[in-house]
N, C-alpha and C positions, 0 to 999 in steps of 0.2 A: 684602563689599559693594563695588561699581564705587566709586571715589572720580568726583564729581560734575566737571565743568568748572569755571570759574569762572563763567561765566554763568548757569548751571545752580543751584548750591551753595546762594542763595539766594532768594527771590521776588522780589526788589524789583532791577531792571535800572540799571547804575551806570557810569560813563563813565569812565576817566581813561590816565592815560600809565606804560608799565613798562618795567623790564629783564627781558630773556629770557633773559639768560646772564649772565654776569662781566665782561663786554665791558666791562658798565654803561649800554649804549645805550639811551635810551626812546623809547619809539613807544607811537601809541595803542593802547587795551585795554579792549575789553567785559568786563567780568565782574558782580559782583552786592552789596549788601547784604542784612543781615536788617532782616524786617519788625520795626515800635515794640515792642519787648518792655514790660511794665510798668514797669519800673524802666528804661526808655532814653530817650534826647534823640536825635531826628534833627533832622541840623540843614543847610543849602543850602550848603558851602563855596565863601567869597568869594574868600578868599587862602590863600595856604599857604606858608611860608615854607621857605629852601634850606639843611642846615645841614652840615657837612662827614659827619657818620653819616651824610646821606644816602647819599654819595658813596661811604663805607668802604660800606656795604651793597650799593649795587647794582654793585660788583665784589667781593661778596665777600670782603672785606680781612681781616676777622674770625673767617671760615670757617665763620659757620651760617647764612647768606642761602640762604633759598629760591623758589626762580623757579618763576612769575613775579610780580614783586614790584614794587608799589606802595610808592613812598617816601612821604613826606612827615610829620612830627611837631609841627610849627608853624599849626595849621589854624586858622583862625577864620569863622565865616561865622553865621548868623541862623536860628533855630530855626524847625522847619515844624511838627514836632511832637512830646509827650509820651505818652509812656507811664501808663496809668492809674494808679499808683501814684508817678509823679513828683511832687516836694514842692519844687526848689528853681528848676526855671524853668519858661516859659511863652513861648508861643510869640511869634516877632518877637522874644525878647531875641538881643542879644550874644552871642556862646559862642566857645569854643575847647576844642581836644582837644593836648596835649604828646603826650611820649614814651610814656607807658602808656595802657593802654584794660583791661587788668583783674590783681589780684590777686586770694590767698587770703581777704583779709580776716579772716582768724583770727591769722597769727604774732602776736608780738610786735613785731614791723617794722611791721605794719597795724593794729595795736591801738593804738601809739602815732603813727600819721599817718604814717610813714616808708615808705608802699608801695613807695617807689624801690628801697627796699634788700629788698623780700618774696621769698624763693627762689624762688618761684612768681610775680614779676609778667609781665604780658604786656605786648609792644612792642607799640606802635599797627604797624608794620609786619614784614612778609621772615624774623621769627625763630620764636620759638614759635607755637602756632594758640590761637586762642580755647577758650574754655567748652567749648564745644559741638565742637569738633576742625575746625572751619573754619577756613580762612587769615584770616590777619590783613590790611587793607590800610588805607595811608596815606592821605595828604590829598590827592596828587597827582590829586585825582577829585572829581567833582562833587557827592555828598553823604556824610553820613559819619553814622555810627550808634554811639553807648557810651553803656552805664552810668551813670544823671548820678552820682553820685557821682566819675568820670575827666574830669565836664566840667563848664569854669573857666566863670566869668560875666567878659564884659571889658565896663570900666564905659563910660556912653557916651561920656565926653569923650575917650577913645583911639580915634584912628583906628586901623579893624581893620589895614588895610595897613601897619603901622608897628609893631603889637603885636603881630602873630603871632609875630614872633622870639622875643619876652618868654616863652612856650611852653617855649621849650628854653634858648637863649642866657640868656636872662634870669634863668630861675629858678636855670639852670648856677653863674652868679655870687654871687648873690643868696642863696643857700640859705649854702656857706660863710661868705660874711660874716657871716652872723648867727648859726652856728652855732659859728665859733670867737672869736667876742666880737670883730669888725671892723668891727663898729658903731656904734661910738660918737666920738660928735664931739672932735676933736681928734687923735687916732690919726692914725699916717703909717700908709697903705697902699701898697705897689709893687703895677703892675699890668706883668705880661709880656706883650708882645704886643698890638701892636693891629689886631684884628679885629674878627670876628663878638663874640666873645664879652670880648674886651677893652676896645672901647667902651661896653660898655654896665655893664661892671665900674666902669668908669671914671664913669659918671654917678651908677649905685648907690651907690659910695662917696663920691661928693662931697655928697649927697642927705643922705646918712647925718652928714655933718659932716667927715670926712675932710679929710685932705691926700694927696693923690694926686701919686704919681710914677710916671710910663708908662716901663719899662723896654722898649726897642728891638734891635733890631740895625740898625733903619734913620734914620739920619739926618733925611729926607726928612719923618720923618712928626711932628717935633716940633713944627711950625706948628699941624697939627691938633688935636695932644693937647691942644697949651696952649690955644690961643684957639678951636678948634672943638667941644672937650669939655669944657675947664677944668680941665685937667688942673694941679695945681700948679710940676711940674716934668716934664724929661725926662731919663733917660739912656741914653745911648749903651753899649748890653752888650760892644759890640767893644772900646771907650773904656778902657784900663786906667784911667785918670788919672782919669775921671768914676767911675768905678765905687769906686779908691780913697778917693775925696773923700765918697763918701754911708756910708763903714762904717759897719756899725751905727746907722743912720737910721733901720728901717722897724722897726712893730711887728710888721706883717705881709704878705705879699704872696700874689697869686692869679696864677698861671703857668698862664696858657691856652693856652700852645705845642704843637701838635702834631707839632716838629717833632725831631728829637735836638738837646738843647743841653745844655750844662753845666751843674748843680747848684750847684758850690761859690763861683763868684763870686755868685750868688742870695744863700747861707747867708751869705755875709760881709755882706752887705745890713741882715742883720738884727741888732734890739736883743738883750740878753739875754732869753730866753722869748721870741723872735721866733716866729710859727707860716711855715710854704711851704706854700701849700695848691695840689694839682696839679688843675686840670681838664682840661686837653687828655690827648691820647689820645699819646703818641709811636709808633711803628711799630717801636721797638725799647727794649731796658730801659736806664733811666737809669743811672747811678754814682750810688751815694749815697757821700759821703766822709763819716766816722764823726765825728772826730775836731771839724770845727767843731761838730758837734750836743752834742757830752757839755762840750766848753769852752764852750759858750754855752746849755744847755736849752736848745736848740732843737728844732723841730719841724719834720716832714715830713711830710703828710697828704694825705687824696686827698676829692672829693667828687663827686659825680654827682645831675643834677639835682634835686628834692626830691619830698615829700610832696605830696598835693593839698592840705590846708589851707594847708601853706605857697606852692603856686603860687598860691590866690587870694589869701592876705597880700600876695604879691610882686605881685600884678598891681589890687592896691588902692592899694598905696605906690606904686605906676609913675602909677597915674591920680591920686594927691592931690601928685604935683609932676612931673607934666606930663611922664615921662618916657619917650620910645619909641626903637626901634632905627631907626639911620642905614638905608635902603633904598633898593634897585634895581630900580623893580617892572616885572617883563617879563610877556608873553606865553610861552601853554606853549609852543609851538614854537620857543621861542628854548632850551628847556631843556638839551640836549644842548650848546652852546655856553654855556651858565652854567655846567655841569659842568668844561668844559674850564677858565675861567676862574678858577672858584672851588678848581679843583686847583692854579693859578699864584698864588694869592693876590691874583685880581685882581677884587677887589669891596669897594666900601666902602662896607657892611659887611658888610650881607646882602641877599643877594636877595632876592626877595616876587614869586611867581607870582600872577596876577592870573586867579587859577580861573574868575570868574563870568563876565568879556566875553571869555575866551580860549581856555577849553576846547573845543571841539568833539567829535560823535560822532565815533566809529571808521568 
């Protein structure tokens, strides 16, 4: 059988911006969604937020992107319609779509909520295809179609432009802390890195009762940590002197670095039974040093996004204290210069495309 166009593939005509190659460059893109399946939410995408996987995806970095490929994972926008067998929303609410749009629903991973981890889950974009062997596509586009079960309720009092981070960044942080017990008021927490996914670590954990201390390599950003997030403390990673002064402080820390850094002055950081939980993505393999971990039972773990149950926990506790992501909200056509920016680390904290007054036809 011919494989379809994209415009083609399915009934329903759909607008948004793509990469053609590896390059990563986007430009506009006709192609298509499926019609309201019974058990689907279509819904009007208002924002869509920008998260560094965007970025690895549409060059490629990871080596299974396929073009052409709509990004976007952070979607929020206002339901148009339900599916005859839909039971948890109703049209004009709220909504959002993360990083999945479907698993097996049978493993053991999806029996117990954990779809993130199902061998079988599907990206909302560029990697595996849907159900039905159709491409997957992002948010980067004017409407957007899944399974309500992959889609979150965002309560009213969150402005959508501010929560769609909460999608990815949010749950990113969100899911370890509460999964390796960093929850709990009074706990020190170190947060690596402040970014996309740092700041909002950072508010997570003070939410939660934390003491928060934002581990840097930048100087520059301690003003913000403390007094613009609340951060308890700062320290300086390059600092021998500060880093010696905090041994064994934290119970636990979240290291959002996507970048190559060292491990072992991290591990000295921590208490006895300290956990390092990694989220960021590095582009090459760390050094684990053995030796602080067996003198201290410590820990070195890894997490990725979460569960739907758990993203709408996460995006309940973000709306009962007022919590959203720092944002930059552009126009699509500014998107190709956010890419380039968001490569320099130059956004605080995340972008947020403003889908509904800036998309336009192809």
């Amino acid at each position: 059988m011919e494989k379809k166009s994209p415009e083609t593939e399915h009934p329903r005509r759909a607008i948004g911006w793509a990469a053609r190659d590896k390059s990563g460059f986007l430009s506009p893109f006709n192609f298509s969604r499926r019609e309201t399946g019974d058990e689907d939410v279509t819904f009007k995408v208002l924002y869509c937020g920008i998260c560094h996987t965007d970025l690895s995806f549409i060059k490629n970095e990871w080596g299974f992107s396929s073009y052409p490929l709509v990004p976007g994972h952070e979607i929020v926008g206002v339901v148009t319609e339900i599916g005859s067998k839909v039971k948890k929303f109703k049209g004009g609410e709220k909504v959002g779509v993360g990083s999945l749009v479907g698993s097996c629903r049978s493993c053991d991973n999806c029996t117990n909520d954990i779809e993130n981890y199902c061998p079988d889950y599907i990206f909302t974009f560029g990697g595996s295809p849907y159900h039905d062997g159709t491409t997957t596509y992002g948010g980067y586009s004017d409407i957007m179609v899944a399974n309500e079960h992959f889609v979150i309720r965002v309560p009213d009092n969150l402005p959508l432009d501010a929560a769609a981070p909460l999608l990815c960044a949010g749950i990113t942080v969100y899911s370890p802390l509460k999964y390796y017990d960093l929850d709990r008021p009074g706990i020190h927490i170190g947060v690596v890195g402040l970014g996309g996914l740092g700041h909002i670590a950072v508010k997570f954990a003070k939410a939660f009762g934390a003491k928060v201390t934002v581990i840097s390599t930048s100087p520059n950003k301690k003003d913000e940590a403390i007094h613009g997030l609340g951060a308890d403390s700062f320290l300086v990673s390059r600092d021998p002197d500060q880093m010696q002064a905090a041994t064994g402080a934290m119970d636990g820390i979240i290291d959002t670095v996507s970048a190559f850094h060292p491990l072992q002055p991290l591990l000295g950081l921590l208490k006895t039974s300290g956990k390092l939980v990694m989220v960021g993505v590095p582009d090459k393999p760390l050094e684990l040093p053995v030796f602080p971990l067996i003198m201290g039972r410590k820990m070195v773990a890894g997490s990725i996004t979460g569960g739907l149950k758990e993203m709408q926990e996460m995006m309940d506790f973000a709306a009962k204290h007022n919590i959203t992501t720092d944002i930059e909200v552009i126009p699509m056509d500014y998107i190709n210069t956010a890419m380039e920016r968001l490569a320099k680390g130059d956004v605080r904290y995340r972008f947020v495309i403003d889908i509904a007054n800036t998309l336009k036809a192809a």
